[in-house]
C-alpha positions in Angstrom: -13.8 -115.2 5.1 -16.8 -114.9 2.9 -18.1 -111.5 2.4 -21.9 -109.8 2.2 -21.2 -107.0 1.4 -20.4 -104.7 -1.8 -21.7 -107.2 -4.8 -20.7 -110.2 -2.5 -23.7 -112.5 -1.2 -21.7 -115.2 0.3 -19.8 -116.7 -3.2 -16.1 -118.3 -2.0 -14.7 -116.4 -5.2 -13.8 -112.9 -6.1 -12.7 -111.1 -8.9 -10.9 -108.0 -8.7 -12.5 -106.5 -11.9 -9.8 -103.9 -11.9 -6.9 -106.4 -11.8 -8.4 -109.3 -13.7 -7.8 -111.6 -11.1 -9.9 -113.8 -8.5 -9.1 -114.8 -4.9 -10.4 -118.0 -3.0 -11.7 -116.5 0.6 -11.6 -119.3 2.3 -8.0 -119.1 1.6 -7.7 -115.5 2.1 -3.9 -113.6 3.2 -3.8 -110.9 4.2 -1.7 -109.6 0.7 -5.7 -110.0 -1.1 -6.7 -107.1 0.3 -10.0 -108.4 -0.5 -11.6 -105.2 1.9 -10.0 -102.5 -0.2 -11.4 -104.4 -3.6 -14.7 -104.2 -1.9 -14.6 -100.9 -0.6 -13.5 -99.7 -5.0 -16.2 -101.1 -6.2 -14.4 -103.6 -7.8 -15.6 -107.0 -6.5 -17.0 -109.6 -9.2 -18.3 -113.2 -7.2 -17.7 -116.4 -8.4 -19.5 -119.0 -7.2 -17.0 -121.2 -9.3 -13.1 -120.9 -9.6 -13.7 -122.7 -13.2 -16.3 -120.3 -14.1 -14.0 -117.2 -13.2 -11.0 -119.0 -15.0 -13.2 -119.1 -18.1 -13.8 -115.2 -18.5 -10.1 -114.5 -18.1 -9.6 -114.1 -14.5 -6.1 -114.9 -13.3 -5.2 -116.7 -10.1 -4.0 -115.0 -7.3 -1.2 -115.5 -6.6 -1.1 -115.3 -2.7 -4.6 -117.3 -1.8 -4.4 -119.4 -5.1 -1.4 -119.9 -6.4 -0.6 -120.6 -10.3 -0.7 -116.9 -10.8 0.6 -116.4 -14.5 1.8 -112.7 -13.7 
């Protein structure tokens, strides 16, 4: 489900800036805990899964898969 709130305004992809890694939210399980990055401040959006790739961000490995943790 795509978020507006914290720094999100609607992007499908979010970082978690404190875990280097980005989650698809149209995929989202419940595992992301995408709420709780939100609610820490530490929500980056993507409007790209390439662009977030690019600047280091890891898959996760629950809504993405290919995590290489």
């Amino acid at each position: 489900m795509r978020r507006y709130s914290g720094k999100m305004s609607g992007d499908r992809y979010l970082g978690n800036t404190k875990k280097n890694e980005v989650h698809d939210l149209e995929n989202e399980q419940t595992s992301c805990r995408i709420d709780e990055i939100i609610n820490a401040g530490h929500d980056k959006p993507f409007t790209l899964l390439s662009t977030a790739q690019a600047t280091g961000y890891d898959n996760c490995a629950y809504c993405l898969g290919g995590s290489t943790k």
